[in-house]
LOVONU-225470 format. One record per residue: residue number from 1; residue in three letters; x, y, z of N, C-alpha, C, O, CB in turn. Coordinates in nm, 4 decimals. Glycine has a CB too. Layout:
<rs>
{NUM, ALA, {X, Y, Z}, {X, Y, Z}, {X, Y, Z}, {X, Y, Z}, {X, Y, Z}};
...
</rs>
This chain:
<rs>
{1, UNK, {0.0843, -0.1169, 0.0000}, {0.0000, 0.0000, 0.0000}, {0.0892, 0.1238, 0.0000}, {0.1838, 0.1349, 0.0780}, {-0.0961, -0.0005, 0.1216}};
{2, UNK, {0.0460, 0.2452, -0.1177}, {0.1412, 0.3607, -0.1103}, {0.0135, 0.4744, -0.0674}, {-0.1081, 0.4662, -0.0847}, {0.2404, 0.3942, -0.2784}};
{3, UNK, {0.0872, 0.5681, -0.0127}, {-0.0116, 0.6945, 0.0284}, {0.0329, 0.8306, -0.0763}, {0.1556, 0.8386, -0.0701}, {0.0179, 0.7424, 0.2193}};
{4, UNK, {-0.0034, 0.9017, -0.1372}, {0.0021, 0.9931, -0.2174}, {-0.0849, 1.0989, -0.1189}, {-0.1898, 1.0474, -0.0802}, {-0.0498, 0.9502, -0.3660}};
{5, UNK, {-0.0659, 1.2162, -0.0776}, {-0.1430, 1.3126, -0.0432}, {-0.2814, 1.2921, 0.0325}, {-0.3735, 1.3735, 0.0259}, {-0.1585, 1.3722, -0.1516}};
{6, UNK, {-0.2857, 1.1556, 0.1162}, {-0.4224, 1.1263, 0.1348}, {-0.4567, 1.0345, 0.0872}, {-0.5215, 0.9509, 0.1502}, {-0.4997, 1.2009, 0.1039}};
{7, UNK, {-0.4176, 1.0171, -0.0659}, {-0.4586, 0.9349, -0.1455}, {-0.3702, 0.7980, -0.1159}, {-0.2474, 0.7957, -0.1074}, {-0.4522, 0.9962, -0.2819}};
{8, UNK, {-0.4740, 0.6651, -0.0997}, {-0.4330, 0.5358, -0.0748}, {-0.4464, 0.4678, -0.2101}, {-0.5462, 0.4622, -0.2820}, {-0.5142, 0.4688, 0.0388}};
{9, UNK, {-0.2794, 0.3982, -0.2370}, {-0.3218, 0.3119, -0.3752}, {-0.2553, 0.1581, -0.3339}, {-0.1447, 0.1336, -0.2857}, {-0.2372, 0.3893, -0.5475}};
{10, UNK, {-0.3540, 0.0752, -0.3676}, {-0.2911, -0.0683, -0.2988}, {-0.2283, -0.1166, -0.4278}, {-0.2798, -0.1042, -0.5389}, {-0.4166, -0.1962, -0.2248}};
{11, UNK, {-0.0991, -0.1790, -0.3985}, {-0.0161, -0.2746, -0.5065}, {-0.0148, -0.3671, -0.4709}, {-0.0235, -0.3855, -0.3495}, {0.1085, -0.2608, -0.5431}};
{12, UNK, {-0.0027, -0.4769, -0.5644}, {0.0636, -0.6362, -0.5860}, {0.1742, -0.6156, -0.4993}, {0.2251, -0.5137, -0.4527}, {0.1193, -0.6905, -0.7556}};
{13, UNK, {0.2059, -0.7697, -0.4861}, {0.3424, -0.7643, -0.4323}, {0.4749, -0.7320, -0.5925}, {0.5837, -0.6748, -0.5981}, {0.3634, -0.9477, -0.3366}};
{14, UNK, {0.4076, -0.7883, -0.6740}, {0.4452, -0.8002, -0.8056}, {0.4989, -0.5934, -0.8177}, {0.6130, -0.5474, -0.8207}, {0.2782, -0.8804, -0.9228}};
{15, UNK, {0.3699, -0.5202, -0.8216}, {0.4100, -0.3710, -0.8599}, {0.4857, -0.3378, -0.7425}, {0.5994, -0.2988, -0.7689}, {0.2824, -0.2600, -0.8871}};
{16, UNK, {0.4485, -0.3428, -0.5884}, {0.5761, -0.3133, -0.5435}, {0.7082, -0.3333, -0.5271}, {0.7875, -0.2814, -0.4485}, {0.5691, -0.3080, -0.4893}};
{17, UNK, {0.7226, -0.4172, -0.6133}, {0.8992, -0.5022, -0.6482}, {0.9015, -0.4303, -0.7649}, {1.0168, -0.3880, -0.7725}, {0.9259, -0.7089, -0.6800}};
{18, UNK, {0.8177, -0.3795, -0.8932}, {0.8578, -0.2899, -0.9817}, {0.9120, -0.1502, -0.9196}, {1.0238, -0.1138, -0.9559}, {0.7470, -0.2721, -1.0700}};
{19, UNK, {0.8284, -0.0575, -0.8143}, {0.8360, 0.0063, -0.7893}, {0.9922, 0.0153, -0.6841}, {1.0690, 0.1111, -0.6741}, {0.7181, 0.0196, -0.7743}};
{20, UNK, {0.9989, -0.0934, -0.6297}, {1.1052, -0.0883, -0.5243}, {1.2358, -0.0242, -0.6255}, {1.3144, 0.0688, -0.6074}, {1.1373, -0.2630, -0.4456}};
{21, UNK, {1.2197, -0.1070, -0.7214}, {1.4000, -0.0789, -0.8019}, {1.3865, 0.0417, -0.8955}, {1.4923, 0.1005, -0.9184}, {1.4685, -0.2329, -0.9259}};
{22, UNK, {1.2672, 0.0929, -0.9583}, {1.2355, 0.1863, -0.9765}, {1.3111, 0.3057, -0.8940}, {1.4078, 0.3712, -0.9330}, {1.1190, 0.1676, -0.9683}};
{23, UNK, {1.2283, 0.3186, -0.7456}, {1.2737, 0.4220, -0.6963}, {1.4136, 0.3759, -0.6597}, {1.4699, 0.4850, -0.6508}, {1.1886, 0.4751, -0.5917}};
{24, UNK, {1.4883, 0.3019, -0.6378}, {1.6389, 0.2422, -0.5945}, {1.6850, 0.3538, -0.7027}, {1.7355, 0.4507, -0.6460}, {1.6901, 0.0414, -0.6253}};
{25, UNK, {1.6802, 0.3668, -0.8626}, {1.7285, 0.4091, -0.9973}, {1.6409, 0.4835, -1.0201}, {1.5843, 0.4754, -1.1291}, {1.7506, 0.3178, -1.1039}};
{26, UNK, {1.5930, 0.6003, -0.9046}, {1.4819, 0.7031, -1.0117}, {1.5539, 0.7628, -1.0835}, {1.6769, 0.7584, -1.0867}, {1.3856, 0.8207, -0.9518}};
{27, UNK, {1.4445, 0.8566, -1.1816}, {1.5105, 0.9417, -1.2865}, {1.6499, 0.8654, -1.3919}, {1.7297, 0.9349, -1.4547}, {1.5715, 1.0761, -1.1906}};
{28, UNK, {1.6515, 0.7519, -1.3905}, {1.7487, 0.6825, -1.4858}, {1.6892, 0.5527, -1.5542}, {1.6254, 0.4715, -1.4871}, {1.8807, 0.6416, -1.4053}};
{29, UNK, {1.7145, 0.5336, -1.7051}, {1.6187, 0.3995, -1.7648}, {1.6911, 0.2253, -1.6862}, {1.8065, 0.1870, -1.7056}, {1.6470, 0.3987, -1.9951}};
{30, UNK, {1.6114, 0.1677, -1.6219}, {1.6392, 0.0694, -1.5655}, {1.6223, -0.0669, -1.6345}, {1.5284, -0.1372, -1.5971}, {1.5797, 0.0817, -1.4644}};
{31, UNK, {1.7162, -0.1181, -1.7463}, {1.6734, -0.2199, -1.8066}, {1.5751, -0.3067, -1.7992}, {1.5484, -0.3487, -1.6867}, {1.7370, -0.2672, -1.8082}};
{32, UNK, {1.5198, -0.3414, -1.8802}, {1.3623, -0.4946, -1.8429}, {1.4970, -0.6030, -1.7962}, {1.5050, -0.6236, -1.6751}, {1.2181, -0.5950, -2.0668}};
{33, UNK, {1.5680, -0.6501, -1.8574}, {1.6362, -0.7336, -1.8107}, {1.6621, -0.7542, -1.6634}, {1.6330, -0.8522, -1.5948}, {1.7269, -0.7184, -1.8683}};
{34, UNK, {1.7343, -0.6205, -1.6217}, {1.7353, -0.6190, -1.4578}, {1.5742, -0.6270, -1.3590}, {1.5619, -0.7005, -1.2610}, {1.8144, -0.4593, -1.4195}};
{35, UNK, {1.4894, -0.5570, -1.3994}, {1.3643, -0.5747, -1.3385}, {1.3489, -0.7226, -1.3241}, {1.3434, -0.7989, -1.2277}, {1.2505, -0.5100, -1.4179}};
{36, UNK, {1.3424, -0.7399, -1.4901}, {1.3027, -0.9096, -1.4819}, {1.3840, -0.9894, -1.3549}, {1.3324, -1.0562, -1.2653}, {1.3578, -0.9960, -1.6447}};
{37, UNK, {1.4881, -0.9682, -1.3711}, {1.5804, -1.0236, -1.2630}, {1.5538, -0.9978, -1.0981}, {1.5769, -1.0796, -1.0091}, {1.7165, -0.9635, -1.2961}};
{38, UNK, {1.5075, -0.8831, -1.0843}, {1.4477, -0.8663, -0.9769}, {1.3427, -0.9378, -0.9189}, {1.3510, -0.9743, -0.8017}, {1.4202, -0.7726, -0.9824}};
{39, UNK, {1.2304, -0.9654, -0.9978}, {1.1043, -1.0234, -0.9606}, {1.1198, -1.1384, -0.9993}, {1.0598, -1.1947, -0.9077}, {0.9863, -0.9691, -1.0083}};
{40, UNK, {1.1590, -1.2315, -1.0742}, {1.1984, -1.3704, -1.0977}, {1.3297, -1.4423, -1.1537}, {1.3481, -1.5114, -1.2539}, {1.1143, -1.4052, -1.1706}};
{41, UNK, {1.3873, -1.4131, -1.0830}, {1.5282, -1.4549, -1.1005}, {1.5440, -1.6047, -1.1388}, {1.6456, -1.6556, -1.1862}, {1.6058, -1.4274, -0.9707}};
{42, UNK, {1.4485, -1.6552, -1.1156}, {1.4755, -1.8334, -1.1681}, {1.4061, -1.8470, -1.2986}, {1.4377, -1.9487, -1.3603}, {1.3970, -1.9690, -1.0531}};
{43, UNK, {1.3299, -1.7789, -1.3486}, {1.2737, -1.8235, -1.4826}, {1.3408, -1.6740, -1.5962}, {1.3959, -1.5645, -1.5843}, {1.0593, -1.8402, -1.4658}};
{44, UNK, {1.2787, -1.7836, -1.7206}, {1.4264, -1.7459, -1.8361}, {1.3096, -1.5592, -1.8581}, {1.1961, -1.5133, -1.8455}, {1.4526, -1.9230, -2.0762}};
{45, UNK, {1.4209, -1.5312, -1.8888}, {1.3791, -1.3534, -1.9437}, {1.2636, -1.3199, -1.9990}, {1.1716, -1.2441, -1.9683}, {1.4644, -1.2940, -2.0565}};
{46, UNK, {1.3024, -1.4398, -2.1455}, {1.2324, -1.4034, -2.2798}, {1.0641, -1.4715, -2.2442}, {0.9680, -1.4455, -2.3166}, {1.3293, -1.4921, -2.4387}};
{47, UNK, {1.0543, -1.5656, -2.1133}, {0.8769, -1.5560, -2.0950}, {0.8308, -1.4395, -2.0066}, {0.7100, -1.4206, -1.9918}, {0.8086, -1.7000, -2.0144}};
{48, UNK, {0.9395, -1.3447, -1.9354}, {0.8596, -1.2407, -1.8379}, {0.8430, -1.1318, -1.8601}, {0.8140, -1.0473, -1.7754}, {0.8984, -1.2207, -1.7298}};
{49, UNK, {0.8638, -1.1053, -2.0220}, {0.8545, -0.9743, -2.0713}, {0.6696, -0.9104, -2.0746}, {0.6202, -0.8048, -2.0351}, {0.9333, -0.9874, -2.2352}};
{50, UNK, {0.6122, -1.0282, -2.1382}, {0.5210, -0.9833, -2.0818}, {0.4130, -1.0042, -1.9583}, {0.2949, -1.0360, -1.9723}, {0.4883, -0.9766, -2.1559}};
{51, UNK, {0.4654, -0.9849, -1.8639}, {0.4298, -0.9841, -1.6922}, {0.4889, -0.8759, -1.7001}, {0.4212, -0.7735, -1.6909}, {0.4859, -1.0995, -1.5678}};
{52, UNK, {0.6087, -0.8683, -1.7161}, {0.6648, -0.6946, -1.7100}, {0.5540, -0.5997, -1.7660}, {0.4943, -0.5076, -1.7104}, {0.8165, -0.6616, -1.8195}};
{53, UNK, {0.5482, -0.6309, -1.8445}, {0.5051, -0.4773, -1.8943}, {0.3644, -0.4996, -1.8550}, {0.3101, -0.3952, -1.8187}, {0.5279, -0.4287, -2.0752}};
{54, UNK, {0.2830, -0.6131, -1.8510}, {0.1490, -0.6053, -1.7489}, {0.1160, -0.4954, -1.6038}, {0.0196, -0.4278, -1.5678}, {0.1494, -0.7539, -1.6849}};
{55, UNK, {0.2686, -0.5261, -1.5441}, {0.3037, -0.4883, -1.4076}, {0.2881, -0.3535, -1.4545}, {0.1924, -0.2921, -1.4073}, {0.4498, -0.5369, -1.3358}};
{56, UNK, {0.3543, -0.2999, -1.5293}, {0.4072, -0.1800, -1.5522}, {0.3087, -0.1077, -1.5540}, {0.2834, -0.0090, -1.4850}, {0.4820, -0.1646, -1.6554}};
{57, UNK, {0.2297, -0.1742, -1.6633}, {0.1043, -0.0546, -1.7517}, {0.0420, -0.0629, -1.5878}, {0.0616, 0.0454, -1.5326}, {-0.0433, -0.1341, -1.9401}};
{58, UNK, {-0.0062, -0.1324, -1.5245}, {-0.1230, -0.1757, -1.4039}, {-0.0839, -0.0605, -1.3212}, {-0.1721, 0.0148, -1.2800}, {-0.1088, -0.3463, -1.3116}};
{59, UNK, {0.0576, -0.0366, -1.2890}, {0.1485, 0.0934, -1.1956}, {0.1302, 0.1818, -1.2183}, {0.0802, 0.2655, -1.1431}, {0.2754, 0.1174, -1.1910}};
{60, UNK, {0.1687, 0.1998, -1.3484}, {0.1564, 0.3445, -1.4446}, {-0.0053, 0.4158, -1.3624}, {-0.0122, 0.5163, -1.2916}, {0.1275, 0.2915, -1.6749}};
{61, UNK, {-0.1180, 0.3232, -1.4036}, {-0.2049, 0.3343, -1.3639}, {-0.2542, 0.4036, -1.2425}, {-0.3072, 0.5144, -1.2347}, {-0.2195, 0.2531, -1.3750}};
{62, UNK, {-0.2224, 0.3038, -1.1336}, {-0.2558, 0.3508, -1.0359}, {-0.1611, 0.4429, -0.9973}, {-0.2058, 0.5243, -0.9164}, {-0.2840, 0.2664, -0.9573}};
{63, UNK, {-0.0283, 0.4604, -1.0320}, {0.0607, 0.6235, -0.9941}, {-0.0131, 0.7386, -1.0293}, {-0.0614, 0.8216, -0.9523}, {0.2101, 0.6520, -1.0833}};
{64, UNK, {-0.0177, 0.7361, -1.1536}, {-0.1087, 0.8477, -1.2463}, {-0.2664, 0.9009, -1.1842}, {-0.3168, 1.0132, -1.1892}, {-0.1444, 0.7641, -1.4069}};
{65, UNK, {-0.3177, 0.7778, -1.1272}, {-0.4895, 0.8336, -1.0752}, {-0.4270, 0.9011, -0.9118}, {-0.4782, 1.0048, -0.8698}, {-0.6535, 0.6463, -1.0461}};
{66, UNK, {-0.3092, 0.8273, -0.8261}, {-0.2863, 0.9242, -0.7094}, {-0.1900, 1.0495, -0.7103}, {-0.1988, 1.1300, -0.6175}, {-0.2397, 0.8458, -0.6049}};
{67, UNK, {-0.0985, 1.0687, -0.8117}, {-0.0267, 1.1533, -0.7879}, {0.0160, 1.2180, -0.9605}, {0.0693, 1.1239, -1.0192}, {0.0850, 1.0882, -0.6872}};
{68, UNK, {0.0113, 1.3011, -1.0226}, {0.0603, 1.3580, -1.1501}, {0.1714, 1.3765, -1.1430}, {0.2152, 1.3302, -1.2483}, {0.0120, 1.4650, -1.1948}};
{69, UNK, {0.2609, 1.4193, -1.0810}, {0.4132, 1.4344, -1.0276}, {0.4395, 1.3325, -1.0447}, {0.5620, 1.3447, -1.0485}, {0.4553, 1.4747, -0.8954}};
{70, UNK, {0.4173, 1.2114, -1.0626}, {0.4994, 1.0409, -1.0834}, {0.4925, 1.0163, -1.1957}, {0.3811, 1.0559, -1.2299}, {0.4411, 0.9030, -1.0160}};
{71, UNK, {0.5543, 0.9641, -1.2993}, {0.5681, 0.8986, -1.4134}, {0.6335, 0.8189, -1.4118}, {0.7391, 0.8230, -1.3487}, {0.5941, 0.9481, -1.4976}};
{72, UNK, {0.5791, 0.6769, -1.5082}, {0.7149, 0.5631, -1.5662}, {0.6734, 0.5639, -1.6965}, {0.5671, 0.5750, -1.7577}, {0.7277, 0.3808, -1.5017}};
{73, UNK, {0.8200, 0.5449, -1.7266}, {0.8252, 0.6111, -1.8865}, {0.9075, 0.5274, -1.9268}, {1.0213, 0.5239, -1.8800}, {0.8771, 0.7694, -1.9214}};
{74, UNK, {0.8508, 0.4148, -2.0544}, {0.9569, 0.3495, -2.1083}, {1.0390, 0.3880, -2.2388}, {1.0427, 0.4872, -2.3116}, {0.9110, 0.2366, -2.1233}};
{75, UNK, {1.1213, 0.2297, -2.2348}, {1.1877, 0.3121, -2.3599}, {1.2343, 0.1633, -2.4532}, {1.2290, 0.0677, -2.3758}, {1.3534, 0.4372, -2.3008}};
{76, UNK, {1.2666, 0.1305, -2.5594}, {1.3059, 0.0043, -2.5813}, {1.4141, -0.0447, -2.4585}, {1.3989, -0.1641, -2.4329}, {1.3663, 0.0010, -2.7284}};
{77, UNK, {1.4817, -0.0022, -2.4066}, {1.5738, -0.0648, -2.3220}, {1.5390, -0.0728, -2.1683}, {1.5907, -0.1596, -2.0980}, {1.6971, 0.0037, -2.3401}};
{78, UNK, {1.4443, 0.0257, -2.1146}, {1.3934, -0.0287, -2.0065}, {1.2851, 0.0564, -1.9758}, {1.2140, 0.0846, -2.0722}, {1.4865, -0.0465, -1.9020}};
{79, UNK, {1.2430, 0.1218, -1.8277}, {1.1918, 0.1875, -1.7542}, {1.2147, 0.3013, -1.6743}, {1.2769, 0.2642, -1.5748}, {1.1686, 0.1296, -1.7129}};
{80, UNK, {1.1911, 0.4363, -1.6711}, {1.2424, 0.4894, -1.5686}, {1.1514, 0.5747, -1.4937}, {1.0550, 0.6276, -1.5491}, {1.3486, 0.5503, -1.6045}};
{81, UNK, {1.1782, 0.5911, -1.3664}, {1.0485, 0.6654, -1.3065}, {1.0557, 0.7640, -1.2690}, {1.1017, 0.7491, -1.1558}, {0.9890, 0.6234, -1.2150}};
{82, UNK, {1.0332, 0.9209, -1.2955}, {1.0578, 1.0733, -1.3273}, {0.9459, 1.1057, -1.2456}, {0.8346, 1.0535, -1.2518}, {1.0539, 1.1332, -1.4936}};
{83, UNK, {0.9953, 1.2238, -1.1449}, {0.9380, 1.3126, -1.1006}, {0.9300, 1.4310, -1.1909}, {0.9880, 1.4599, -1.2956}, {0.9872, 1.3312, -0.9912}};
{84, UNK, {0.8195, 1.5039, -1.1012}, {0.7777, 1.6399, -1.1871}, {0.8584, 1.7528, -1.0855}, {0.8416, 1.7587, -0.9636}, {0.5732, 1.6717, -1.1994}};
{85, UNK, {0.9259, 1.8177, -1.1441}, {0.9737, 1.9604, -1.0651}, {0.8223, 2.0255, -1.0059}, {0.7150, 2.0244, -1.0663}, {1.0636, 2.0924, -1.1962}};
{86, UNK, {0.8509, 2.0826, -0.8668}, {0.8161, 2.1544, -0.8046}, {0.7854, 2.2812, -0.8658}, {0.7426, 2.3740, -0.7973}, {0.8845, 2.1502, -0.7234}};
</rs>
């Protein structure tokens, strides 16, 4: 569970392991490879690409409805998660 301003948004255990390495590497693109590696380190890459990006879009989501200041923003090579200046 994350709190935004009041605002309560519940995650997977799944989005908060996106989010964990996310914020570990904010503001920098964080390879799918390494994510992948993060959340399932025993199974092969090329089946968790899409769970990745399931996870992702599902985050995106619920970041975006609690807070506008949060973004994840991909890119062919990974993910990165950008704040908004003040």
């Amino acid at each position: 569970m994350l709190a935004f301003e009041g605002r309560v948004v519940r995650l997977t255990a799944s989005e908060t392991s996106v989010l964990h390495v996310l914020l570990l590497r904010a503001e920098t693109i964080v390879p799918q490879r390494e994510l992948i590696a993060a959340l399932w380190p025993d199974t092969d890459p090329a089946v968790c690409k899409n769970r990745l990006y399931a996870h992702v879009f599902t985050l995106r989501r619920k970041l975006a409805s609690a807070c506008a200041d949060v973004a994840i923003h991909g890119s062919r090579s990974g993910y990165r998660l950008a704040f908004k200046a003040a």
